[in-house]
N, C-alpha and C positions, 0 to 999 in steps of 0.2 A: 418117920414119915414127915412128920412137925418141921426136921432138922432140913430133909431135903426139899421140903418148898419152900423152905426161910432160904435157905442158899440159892435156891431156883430164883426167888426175887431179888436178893440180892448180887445175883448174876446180873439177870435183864434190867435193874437200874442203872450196874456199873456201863451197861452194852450203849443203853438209852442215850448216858450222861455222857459216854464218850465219842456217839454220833454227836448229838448237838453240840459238840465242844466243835466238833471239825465242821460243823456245820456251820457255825454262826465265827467262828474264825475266817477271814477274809482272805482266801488263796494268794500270795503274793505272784505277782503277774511275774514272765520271765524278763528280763531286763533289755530286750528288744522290743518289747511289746509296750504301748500307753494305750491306756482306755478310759474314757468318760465317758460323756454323756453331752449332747448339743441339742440345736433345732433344726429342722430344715426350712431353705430358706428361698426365695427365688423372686426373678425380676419380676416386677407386677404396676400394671394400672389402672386405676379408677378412671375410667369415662365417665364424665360428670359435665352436663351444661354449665354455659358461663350466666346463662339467661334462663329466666322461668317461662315454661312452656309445654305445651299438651305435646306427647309423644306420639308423633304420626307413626311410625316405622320401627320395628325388633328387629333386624335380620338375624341374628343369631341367639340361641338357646345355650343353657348352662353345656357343657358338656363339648360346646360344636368349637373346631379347629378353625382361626379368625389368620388369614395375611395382614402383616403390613401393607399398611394403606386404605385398605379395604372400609369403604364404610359400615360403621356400625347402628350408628343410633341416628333416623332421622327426625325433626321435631317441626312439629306445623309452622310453616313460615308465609300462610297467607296473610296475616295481616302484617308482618315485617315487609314483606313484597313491596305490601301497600304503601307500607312507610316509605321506604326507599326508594317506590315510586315517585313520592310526593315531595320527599327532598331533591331527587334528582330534577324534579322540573321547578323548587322552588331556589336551586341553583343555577338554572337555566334565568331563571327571572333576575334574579341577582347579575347575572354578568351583563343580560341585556342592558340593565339598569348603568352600570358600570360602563358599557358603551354608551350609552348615549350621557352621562356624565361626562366623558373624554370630548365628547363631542359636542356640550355647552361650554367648556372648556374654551376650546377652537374658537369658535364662534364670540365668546365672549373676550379673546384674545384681541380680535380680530378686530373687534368694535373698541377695544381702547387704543387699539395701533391709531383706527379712524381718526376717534374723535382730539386723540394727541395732534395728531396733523393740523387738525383744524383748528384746535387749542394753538396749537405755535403759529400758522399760519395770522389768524385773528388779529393776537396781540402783536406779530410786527405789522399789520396793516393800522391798528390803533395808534402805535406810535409815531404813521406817517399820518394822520387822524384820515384815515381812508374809510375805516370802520367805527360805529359805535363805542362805547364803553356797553351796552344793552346784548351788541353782536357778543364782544368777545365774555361777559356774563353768561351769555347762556350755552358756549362753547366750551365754557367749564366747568358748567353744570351737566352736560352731556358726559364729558370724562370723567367727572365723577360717578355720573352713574353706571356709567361703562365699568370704571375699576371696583361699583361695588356688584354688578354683576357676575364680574369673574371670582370674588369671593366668595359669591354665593353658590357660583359654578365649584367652584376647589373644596367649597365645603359638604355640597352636593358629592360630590367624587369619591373625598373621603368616607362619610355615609356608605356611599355604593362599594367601594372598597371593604367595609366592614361587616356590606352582609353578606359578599362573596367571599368573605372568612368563616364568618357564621354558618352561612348555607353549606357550605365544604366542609365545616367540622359534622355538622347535624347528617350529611349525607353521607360522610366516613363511619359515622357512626351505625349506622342501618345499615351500610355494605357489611360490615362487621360484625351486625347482630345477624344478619343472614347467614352471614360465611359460618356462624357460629351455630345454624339450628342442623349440621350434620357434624357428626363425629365419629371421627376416622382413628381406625388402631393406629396405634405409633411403631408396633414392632405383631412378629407373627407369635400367636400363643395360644391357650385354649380359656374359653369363658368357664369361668368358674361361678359367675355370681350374677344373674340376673333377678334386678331389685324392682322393676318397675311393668308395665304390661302397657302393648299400645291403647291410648285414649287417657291416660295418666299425666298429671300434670308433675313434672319434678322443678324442682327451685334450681336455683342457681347453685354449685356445688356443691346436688346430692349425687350418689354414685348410682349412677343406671346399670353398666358392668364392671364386670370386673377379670382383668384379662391378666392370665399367667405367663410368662416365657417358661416353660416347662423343657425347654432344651437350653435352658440355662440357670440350673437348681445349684446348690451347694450345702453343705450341714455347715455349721458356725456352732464352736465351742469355744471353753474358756480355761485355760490351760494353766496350774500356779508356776509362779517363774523358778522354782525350782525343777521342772520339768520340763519347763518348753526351751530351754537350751538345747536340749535333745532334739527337738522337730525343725526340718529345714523344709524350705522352699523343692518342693519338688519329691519329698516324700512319699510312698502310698499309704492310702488308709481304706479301710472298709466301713462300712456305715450298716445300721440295723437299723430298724423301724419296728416296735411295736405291734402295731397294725399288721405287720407284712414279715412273721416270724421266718418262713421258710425264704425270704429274699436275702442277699446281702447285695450289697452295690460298691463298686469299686471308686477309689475315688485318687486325688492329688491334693496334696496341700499346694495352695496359691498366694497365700497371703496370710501372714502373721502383725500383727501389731508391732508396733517398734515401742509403745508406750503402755504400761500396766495400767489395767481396770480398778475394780472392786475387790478389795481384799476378800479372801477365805479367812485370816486369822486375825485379832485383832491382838495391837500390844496391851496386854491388861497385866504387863508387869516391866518394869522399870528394864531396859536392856534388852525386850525381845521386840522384833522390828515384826510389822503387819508381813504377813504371808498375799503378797498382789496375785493377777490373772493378766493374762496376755491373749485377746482374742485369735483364733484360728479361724481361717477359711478352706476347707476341703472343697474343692469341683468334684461332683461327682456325672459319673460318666452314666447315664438313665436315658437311654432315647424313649424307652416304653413310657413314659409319663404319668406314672401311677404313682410319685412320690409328690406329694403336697406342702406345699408353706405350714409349719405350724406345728409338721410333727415330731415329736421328741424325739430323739436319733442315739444311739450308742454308737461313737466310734473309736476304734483300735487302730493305730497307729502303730505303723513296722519302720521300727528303729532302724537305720542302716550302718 
């Protein structure tokens, strides 16, 4: 009896030891087949103010499907309004200012033409002594002041010139912050990440949402170069997702590295060279949009 349960157990040890033997041995894949392991990846952007400002408007909810163009985020712009108001009319003031510069200008032109006249005039009538030396004195004292009139006109001018610079930069500047308190998607995709609630103040480039292109996903792995000579441009591959056992998603390779990453092996002995990776991008073909940035992917690749 002793005999046949000692053998009985040493039957179901040898049984045990020879599942896990095949078990923790690593099946060699068939030589059309590669497999690792990636992430999934896809187009995205943060809407984010360029300016600090209370959030008048959400139109969209995590979840909800956003067009290009469409706006997203609107942000209280009454008191930019005001700004903008107030530079466009202190732009108005400025050019007035700048007109009637032009126009002392003129005017002070006008009065050195004068009193030059007079000035030439004077001194040949002095010479025939028809006039004073008192006349033609004070006929030069007139063009003088004539000619520093007009510098005071051209310096005037420039002034006025300088805050019609001023005023146009200060009111580019409030068109700009206005243009700036609505935020428009850039492409069509679905909200994934609303950070913020209307009546919230967000800073300048914190992320209010955050929009996916979910019809334009792909997995990205990292392939050692002993393997990725095998994968071409236009290949098929299948993708897995964790999350989502019972899916597979079809895919194409689109884009491989021309230049090696981050080694797998290192040389830690005189004569062996680092084993590098060569990035892969698979498209995968998902219109459902239940695959997300961020998930760890298994993809198989069919050798052709």
């Amino acid at each position: 009896m002793r005999i046949r349960k000692s053998l009985f157990i040493a039957v179901s040890i040898a049984f045990l030891f020879i599942v896990s033997i095949a078990y923790l041995v690593p099946k060699k894949a068939p030589n059309n087949i590669i497999q690792t392991t990636g992430v999934i990846e896809a187009r995205e952007v943060n809407l984010s103010p360029k300016i600090n400002e209370r959030i008048k408007e959400l139109r969209f909810e995590e979840g909800d499907f956003i067009k290009e163009g469409e706006i997203a985020v609107i942000l209280d712009d009454e008191k930019i309004k005001a700004e903008y108001e107030r530079a466009q009319a202190n732009l108005d003031i400025a050019k007035a200012n700048l007109l009637n510069a032009r126009a002392e200008i003129e005017k002070a032109k006008v009065k050195v033409e004068d009193t030059k006249r007079d000035l030439t005039r004077l001194s040949k009538l002095l010479e025939k002594n028809l006039v004073s030396q008192n006349d033609k004195d004070k006929a030069k004292t007139n063009y003088d002041l004539a000619i520093a009139d007009l510098n005071k006109a051209a310096a005037q001018q420039m002034l006025a010139r300088a805050s019609v610079k001023e005023s146009q930069a200060v009111m580019n500047l409030a068109k700009t912050n206005l243009k700036d308190t609505i935020l428009i998607s850039t492409f069509s995709g679905t909200v994934t990440l609303k950070a913020f609630e209307p009546g919230e103040i967000a800073t300048a480039g914190t992320t209010i949402l955050t929009i996916i292109d979910t019809q334009n996903i792909w997995a990205r792995t990292d392939i050692e170069e002993t393997e990725v000579s095998r994968i071409k441009l236009g290949d098929s591959a299948t993708v897995r997702v964790d999350s989502l056992p019972k899916e597979e998603f079809k895919g194409t390779v689109v884009e491989i590295n021309s230049e090696g990453g981050f080694a797998t092996q290192r040389d830690v002995r005189r004569g062996r060279q680092d084993i590098k990776t060569f990035r892969v991008k698979i498209k995968i073909d998902e219109p459902k949009g239940i695959l997300k940035p961020g998930m760890s992917a298994t993809v198989t690749f069919s050798i052709k």
